[in-house]
C-alpha positions in Angstrom: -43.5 6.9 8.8 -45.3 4.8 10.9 -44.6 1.0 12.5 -45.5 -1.3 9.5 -47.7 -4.2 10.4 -46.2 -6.9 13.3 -45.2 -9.8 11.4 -43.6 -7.4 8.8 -41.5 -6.0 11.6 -40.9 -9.2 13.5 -39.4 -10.9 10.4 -37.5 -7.6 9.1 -36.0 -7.2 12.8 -34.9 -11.2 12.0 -33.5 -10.1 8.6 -31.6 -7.2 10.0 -30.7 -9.1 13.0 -28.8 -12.2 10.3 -27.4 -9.6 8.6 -25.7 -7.1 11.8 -24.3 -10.2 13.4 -22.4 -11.8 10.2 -21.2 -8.1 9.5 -19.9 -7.5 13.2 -18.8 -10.9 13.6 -18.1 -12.6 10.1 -16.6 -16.0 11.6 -19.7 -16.6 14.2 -19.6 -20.2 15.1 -22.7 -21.1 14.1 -22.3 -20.2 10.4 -18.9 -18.7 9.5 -19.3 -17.9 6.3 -18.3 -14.1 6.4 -19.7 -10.6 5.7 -20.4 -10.7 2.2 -22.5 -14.0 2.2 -24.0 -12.7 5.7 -25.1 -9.6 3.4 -26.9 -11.9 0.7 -28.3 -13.9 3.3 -30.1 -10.4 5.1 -31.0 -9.4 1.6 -32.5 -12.7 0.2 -34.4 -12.6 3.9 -35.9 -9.3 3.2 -37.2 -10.7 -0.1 -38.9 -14.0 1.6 -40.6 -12.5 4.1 -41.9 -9.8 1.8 -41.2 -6.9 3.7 -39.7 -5.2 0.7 -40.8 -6.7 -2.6 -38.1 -7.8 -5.6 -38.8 -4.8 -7.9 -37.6 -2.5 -4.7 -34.6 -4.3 -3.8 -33.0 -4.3 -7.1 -34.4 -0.2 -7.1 -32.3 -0.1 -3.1 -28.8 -1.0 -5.1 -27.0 2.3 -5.4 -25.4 2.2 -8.9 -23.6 5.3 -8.6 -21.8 4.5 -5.6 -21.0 0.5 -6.8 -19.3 2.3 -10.1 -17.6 5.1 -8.0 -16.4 2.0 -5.6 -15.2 0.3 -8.9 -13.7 2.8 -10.3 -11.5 3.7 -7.0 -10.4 0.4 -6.7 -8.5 -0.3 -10.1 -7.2 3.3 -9.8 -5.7 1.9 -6.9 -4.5 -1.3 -8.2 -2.8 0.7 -10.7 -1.3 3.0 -8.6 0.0 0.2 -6.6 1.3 -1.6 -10.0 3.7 2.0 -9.9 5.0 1.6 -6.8 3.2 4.9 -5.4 3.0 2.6 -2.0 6.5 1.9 -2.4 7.6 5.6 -2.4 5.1 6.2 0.3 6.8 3.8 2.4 10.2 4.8 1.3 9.2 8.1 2.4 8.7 7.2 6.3 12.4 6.2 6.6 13.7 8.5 4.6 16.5 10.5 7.2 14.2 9.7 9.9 15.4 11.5 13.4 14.5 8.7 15.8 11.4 6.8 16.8 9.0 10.3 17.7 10.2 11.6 14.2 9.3 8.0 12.4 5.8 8.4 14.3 5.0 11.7 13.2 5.7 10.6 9.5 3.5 7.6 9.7 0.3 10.1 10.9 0.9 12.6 8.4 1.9 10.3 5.4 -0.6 7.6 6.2 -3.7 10.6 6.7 -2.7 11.7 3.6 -2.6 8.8 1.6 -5.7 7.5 2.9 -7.6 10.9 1.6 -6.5 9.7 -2.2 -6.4 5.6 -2.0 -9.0 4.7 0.5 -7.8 4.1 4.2 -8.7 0.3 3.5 -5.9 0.4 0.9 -3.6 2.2 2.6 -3.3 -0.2 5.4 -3.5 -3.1 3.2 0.2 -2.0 1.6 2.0 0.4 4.6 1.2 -2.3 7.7 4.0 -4.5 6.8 6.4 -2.1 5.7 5.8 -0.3 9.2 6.4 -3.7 10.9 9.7 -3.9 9.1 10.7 -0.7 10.0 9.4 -0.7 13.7 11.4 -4.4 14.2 14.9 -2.8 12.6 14.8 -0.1 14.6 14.2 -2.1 17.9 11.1 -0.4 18.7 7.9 -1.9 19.6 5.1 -2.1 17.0 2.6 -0.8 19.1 1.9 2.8 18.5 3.1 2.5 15.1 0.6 0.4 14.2 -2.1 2.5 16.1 -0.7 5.2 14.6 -1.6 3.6 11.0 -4.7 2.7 12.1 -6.2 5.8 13.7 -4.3 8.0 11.1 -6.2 6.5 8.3 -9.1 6.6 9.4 -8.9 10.3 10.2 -7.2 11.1 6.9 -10.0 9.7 4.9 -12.6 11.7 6.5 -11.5 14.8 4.1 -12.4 13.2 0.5 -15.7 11.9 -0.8 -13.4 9.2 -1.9 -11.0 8.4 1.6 -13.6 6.1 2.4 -16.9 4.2 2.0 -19.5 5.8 3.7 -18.0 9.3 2.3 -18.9 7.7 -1.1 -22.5 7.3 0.0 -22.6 10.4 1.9 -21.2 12.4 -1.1 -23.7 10.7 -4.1 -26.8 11.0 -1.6 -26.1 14.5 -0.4 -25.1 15.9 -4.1 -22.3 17.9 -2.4 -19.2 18.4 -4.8 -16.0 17.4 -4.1 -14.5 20.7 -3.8 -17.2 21.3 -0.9 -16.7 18.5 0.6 -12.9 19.1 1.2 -13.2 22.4 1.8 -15.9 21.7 4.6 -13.9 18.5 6.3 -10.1 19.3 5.4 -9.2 21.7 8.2 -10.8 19.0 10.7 -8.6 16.3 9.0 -5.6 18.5 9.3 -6.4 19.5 13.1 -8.0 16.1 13.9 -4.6 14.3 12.6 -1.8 16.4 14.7 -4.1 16.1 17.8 -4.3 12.0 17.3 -0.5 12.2 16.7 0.5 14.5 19.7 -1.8 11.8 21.7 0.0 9.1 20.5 3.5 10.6 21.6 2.1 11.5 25.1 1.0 8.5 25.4 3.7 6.5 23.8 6.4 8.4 25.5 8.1 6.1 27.6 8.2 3.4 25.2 9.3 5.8 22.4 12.4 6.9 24.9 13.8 4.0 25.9 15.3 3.5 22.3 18.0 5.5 23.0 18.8 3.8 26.3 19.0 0.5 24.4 21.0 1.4 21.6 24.3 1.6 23.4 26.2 3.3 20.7 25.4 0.5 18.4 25.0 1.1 14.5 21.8 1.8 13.0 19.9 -1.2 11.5 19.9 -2.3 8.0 17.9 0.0 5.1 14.7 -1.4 4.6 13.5 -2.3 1.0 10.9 -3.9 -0.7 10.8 -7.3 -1.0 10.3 -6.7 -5.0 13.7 -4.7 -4.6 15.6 -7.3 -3.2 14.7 -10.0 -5.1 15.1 -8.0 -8.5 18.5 -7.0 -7.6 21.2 -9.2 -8.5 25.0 -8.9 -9.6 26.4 -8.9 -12.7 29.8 -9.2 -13.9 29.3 -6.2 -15.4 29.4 -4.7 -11.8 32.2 -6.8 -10.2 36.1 -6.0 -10.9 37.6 -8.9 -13.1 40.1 -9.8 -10.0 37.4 -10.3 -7.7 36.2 -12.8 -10.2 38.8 -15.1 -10.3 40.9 -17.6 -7.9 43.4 -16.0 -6.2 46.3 -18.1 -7.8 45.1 -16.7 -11.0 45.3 -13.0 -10.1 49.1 -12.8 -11.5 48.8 -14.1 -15.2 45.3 -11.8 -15.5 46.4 -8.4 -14.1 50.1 -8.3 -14.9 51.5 -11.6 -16.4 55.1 -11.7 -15.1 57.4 -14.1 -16.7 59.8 -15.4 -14.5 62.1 -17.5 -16.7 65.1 -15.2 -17.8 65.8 -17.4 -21.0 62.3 -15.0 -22.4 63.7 -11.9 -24.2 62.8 -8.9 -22.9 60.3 -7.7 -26.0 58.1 -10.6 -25.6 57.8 -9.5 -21.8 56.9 -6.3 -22.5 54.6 -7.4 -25.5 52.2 -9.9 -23.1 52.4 -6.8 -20.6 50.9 -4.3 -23.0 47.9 -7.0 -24.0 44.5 -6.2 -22.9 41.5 -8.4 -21.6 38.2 -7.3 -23.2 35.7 -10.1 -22.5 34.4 -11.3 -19.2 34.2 -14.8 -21.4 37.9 -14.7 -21.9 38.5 -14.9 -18.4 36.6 -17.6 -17.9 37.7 -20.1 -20.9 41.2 -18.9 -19.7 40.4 -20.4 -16.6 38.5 -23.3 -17.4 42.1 -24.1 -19.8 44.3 -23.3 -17.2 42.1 -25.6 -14.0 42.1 -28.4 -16.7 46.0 -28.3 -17.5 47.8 -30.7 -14.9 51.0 -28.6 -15.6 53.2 -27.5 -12.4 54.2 -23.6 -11.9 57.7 -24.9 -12.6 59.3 -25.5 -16.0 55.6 -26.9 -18.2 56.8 -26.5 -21.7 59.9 -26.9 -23.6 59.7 -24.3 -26.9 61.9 -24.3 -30.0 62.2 -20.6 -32.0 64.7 -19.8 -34.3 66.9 -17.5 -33.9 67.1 -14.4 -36.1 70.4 -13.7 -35.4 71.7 -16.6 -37.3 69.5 -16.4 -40.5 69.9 -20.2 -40.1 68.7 -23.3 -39.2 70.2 -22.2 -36.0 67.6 -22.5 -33.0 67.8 -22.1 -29.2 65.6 -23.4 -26.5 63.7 -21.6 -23.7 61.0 -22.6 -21.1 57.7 -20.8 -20.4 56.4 -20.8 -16.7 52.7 -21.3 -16.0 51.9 -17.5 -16.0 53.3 -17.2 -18.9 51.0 -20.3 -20.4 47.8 -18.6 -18.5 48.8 -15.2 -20.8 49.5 -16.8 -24.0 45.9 -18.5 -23.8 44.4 -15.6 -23.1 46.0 -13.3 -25.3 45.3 -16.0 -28.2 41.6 -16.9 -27.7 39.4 -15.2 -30.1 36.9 -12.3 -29.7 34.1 -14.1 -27.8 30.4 -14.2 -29.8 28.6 -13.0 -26.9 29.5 -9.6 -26.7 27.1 -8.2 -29.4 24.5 -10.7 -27.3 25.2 -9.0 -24.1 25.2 -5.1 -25.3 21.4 -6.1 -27.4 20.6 -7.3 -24.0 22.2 -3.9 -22.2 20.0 -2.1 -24.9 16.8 -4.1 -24.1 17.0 -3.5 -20.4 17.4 0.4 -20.7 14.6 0.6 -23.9 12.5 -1.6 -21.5 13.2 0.7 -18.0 12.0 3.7 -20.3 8.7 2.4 -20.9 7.9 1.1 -17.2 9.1 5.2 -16.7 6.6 6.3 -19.5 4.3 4.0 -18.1 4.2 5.6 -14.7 4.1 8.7 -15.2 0.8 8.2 -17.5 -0.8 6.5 -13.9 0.4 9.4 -12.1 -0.7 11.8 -14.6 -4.3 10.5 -15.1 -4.7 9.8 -11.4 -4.1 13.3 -10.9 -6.4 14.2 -14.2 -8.8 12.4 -12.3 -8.4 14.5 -9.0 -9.0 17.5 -10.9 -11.9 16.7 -12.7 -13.6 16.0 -9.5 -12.4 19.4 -8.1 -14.1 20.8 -11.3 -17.5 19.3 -10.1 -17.7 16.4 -12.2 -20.0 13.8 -12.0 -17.3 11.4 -9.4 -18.6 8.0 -10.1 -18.5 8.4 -14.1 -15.2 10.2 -13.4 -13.6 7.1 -11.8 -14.9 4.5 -13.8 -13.2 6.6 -16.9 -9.7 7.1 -15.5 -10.5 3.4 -14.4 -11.0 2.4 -18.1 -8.3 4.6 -19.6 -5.8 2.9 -17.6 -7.0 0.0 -18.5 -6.5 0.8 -22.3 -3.1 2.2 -21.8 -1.7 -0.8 -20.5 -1.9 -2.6 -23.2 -2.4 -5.8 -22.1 -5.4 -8.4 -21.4 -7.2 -6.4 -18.4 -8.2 -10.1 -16.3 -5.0 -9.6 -14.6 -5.8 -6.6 -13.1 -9.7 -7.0 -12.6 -9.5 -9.9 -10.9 -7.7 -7.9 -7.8 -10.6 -5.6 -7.7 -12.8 -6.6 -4.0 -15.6 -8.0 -6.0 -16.5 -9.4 -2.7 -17.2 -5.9 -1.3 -19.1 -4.7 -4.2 -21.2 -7.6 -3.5 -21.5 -6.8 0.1 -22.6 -3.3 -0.9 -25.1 -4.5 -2.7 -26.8 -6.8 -0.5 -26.3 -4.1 2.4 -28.7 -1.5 0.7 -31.0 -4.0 0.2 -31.3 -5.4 3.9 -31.0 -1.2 4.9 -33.8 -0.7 2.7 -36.0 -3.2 4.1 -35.0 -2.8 7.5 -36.1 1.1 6.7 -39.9 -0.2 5.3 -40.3 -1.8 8.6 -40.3 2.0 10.0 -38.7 1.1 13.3 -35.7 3.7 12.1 -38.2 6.6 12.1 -39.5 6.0 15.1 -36.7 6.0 17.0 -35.4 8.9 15.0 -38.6 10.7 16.0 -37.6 10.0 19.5 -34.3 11.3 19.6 -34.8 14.4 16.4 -36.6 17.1 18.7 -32.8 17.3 20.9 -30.6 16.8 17.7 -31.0 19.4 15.9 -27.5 21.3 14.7 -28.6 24.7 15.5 -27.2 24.1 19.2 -24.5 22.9 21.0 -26.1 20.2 23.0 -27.7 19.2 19.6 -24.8 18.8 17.9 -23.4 16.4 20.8 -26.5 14.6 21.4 -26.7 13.6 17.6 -22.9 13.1 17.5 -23.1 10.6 20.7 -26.1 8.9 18.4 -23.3 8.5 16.0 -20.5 7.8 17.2 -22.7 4.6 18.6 -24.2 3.7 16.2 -21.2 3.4 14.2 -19.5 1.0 16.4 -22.6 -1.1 16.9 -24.1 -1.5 13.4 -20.8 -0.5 11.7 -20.2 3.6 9.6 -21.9 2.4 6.5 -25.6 1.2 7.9 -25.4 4.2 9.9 -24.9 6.5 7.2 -27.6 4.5 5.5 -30.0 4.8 8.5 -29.4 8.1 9.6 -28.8 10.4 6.5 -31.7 11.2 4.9 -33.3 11.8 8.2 -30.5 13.8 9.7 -30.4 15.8 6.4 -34.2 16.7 6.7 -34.3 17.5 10.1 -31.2 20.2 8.7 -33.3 21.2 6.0 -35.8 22.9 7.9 -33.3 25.0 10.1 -31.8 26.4 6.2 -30.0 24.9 3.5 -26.9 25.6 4.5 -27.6 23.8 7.9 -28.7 20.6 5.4 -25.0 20.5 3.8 -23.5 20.8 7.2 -25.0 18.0 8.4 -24.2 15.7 6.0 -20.5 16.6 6.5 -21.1 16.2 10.5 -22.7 12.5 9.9 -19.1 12.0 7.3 -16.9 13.3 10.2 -18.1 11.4 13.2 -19.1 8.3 11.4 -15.7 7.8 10.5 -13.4 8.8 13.4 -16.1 6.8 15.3 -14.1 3.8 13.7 -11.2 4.6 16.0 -13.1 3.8 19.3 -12.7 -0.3 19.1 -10.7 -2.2 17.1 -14.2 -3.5 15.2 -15.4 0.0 14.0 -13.6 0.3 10.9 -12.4 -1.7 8.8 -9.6 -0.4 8.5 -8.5 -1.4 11.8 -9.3 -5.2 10.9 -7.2 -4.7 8.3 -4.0 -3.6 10.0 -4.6 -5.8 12.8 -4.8 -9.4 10.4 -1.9 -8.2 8.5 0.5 -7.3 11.2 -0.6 -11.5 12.7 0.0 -13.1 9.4 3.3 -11.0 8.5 5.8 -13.7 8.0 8.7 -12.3 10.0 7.9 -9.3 12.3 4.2 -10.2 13.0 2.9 -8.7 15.8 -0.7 -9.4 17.5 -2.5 -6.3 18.4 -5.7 -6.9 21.1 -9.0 -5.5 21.1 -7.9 -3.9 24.6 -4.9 -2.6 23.6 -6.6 -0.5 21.2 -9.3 -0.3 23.1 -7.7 2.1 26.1 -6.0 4.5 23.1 -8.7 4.8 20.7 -11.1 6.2 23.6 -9.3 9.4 25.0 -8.5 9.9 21.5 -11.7 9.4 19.5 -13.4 11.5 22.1 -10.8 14.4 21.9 -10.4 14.2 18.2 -14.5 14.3 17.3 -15.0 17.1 19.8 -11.9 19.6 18.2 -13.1 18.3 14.9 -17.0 19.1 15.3 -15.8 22.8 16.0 -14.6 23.2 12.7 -17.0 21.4 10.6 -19.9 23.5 12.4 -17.6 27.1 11.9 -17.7 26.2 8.0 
């Protein structure tokens, strides 16, 4: 395709332009309005200055990949809902052998994760969590947070659905997902172990000195949700009726003793052999016995008669306080709210058995859902439908839960193949591809790096998405004349290195955005990771973990 006309690429450079600085940097000084309105903006430019006409930007809007996006996203929400994230995070503590042990754990489980629930996601829910258990451990957040970071990203390399631009590259190529894990997984698996045996080389030191520090001390607290420890409160049910009560009290509850020796010996023995049922007894007992002004001494004076005599014959005796306290207690009627507290018992176990139901119908259909994309099923109708079936089964108005899906990044989706589209009418893409496709091709070595250099660039200058959008079709076609199987393989080369390329700066993934704002804003153990800091580990390690990666994509 040749260079359109010069005011046509003049004003789509402009567009393009708008629209790579508000996505690289959404909170530019001059108009800080962020990448989703910096996305409309490029879009509505494209439009105005006519390079692509109205009719072709609403045909540039990918509708598969916004439903697939969709769908992802409320599986997600739902999977969150049933604390998946939870056990995940549960999971990295979980008899952990020291800090090397706890890093391993947060490679492997966040790769993993990210694979199944978007990286985005993933970081989103585990970066606090890790904070927590980084800060109660007395070890420094640092490669921890890296290790998030990097991990995810690597991990969602292996699935059409680990990650945005897989979603494009999996809808635009036609593979399946079964081919596309097939074709990536290995390198996800190798790629991961190498980024985490990098991290502990290089982390080392820092990792060691934990033991020096600890000085025999205790382990730190058990770290739990915030949900967990807010939900958990004590009953009475779960204390001992002693620990409930003053200590003066203790005596006339658990064993009222009489001390007066004027008390026969079978009324003794008939207050000992009295039980407490209620919780409520205890406490009217002791609301009776704090308002009775009464000393422990001699409180009442009683008359009885005497059997002996069969007369009018009577004697006297005194009762002591403890034996007041028992004879209230003994006498007080059955309280009224014990029926009321067992309905309640029985509400609380009928209601944990339907939050039980009701999870393992999210995990059920999210793993009916992984299957039928094994199977080859169309992935974007296969979302939306586990999407809208968990939305049924919840039985309850769905606004709740829609309003958490990223509308926002739909949006920005949107406006993004739209400003792609134009950008590509402009043909300054082609051209440059033209340039550069004669020493890319992927039936040689120095192919396969030259066009994995282009990139692993590209990625971090006009982000992983635009370049998949940029460079896919064109890569793919250049493939396609080599053989077909050279065409597949070079869609899942563009899905490998456009997605570890997100590990060389701290801007090439989102991801990374993600765990670095969260662990600033968490409330107690936040933690401010720098663009250099990642910087001087995601170099070595992006360049070691493309290269050993590339080797096994190309041997597929």
């Amino acid at each position: 395709m040749a260079l359109a006309g010069t005011s046509k690429v003049v004003l789509g450079c402009i567009a393009f332009g708008i629209f790579w600085v508000m996505a690289v940097f959404p909170t530019v000084p001059f108009m800080p309005v962020g990448r989703t309105a910096g996305s409309l903006l490029g879009a509505m430019l494209m439009v105005l200055f006519r390079v692509i006409s109205p009719e072709d930007a609403y045909a540039a809007i990918d509708l598969p990949i916004i439903g697939l996006l969709f769908g992802t996203m409320v599986v997600s929400i739902f999977l969150e809902r049933a604390d998946m994230f939870k056990y995940l995070g549960n999971l990295l503590s979980w008899k952990s052998r020291g800090s090397k042990d706890l890093l391993f754990r947060v490679c492997i489980v966040s790769a993993f994760a990210s694979a199944l629930f978007t990286n985005d996601t993933c970081c989103v829910v585990l970066t606090e969590f890790i904070l927590k258990v980084a800060r109660q451990n007395n070890l420094p957040p640092q490669p921890f947070l890296l290790a998030l970071a990097t991990s995810s990203n690597i991990g969602s390399a292996a699935t059409p659905i680990g990650n945005p631009q897989n979603l494009v590259i999996a809808v635009e190529s036609g593979i399946s997902f079964g081919q596309f894990l097939l074709g990536v997984f290995p390198a996800m698996i190798v790629g991961v172990l190498t980024n985490a045996a990098i991290l502990l080389l290089y982390f080392w030191k820092y990792l060691s000195v934990e033991k020096d520090q600890e000085g025999g001390q205790p382990e730190g607290p058990e770290v739990v949700a915030d949900d967990e420890v807010t939900s958990h409160r004590f009953t009475p049910a779960r204390m001992s009726h002693v620990s409930s009560l003053n200590p003066d009290d203790v005596d006339c509850i658990s064993e009222p003793i009489i001390r007066s020796n004027s008390v026969s010996t079978s009324v003794n023995e008939n207050l000992r052999s009295r039980s407490i049922n209620s919780e409520a007894d205890i406490q009217l007992a002791i609301k009776s016995l704090r308002a009775s002004s009464m000393s422990h001494e001699m409180v009442e004076v009683s008359t009885v008669p005497d059997r002996r005599d069969e007369g009018a014959s009577s004697r006297k005796f005194t009762r002591t306080a403890s034996q007041q306290r028992s004879v209230i207690i003994e006498d007080l009627p059955p309280s009224p709210d014990t029926n009321g507290e067992k309905e309640k018992e029985a509400e609380v176990e009928e209601k944990r058995w339907k939050i039980l139901v009701w999870k393992t119908a999210v995990y059920l259909i999210t793993l009916g859902m992984l299957i039928a994309l094994l199977m080859g099923l169309n992935m974007s109708w296969t979302a939306i439908t586990a999407a809208l079936v968990l939305l049924a089964l919840d039985f309850t108005d769905a606004q709740a839960c829609l309003e958490k899906v990223s509308y926002s990044l739909l949006i920005f989706f949107c406006g993004m193949f739209i400003t792609v589209d134009g950008f590509n009418k402009t043909g300054i893409p082609n051209t440059l591809w033209e340039l550069v496709e004669p020493y890319s091709r992927i039936d040689s070595a120095k192919g396969v790096a030259l066009l994995a250099v282009v990139i692993l660039i590209l990625s971090n200058v006009a982000s992983n998405v635009p370049t998949v959008l940029l460079l896919g079709t064109r890569v793919a076609a250049s493939a396609a004349a080599i053989s077909h199987g050279s065409e597949r393989k070079a869609w899942l080369i563009l899905a490998w290195v456009s997605t570890v390329a997100g590990n060389l700066t701290l801007l090439g993934s989102a991801a990374n955005l993600i765990v670095c704002e969260q662990a600033r804003r968490a409330q107690f153990f936040g933690y401010n990771l720098t663009f250099w800091s990642h910087l001087r580990f995601g170099v070595p390690s992006t360049i070691i973990v493309t290269a050993i990666g590339l080797l096994i994509v190309i041997s597929y």
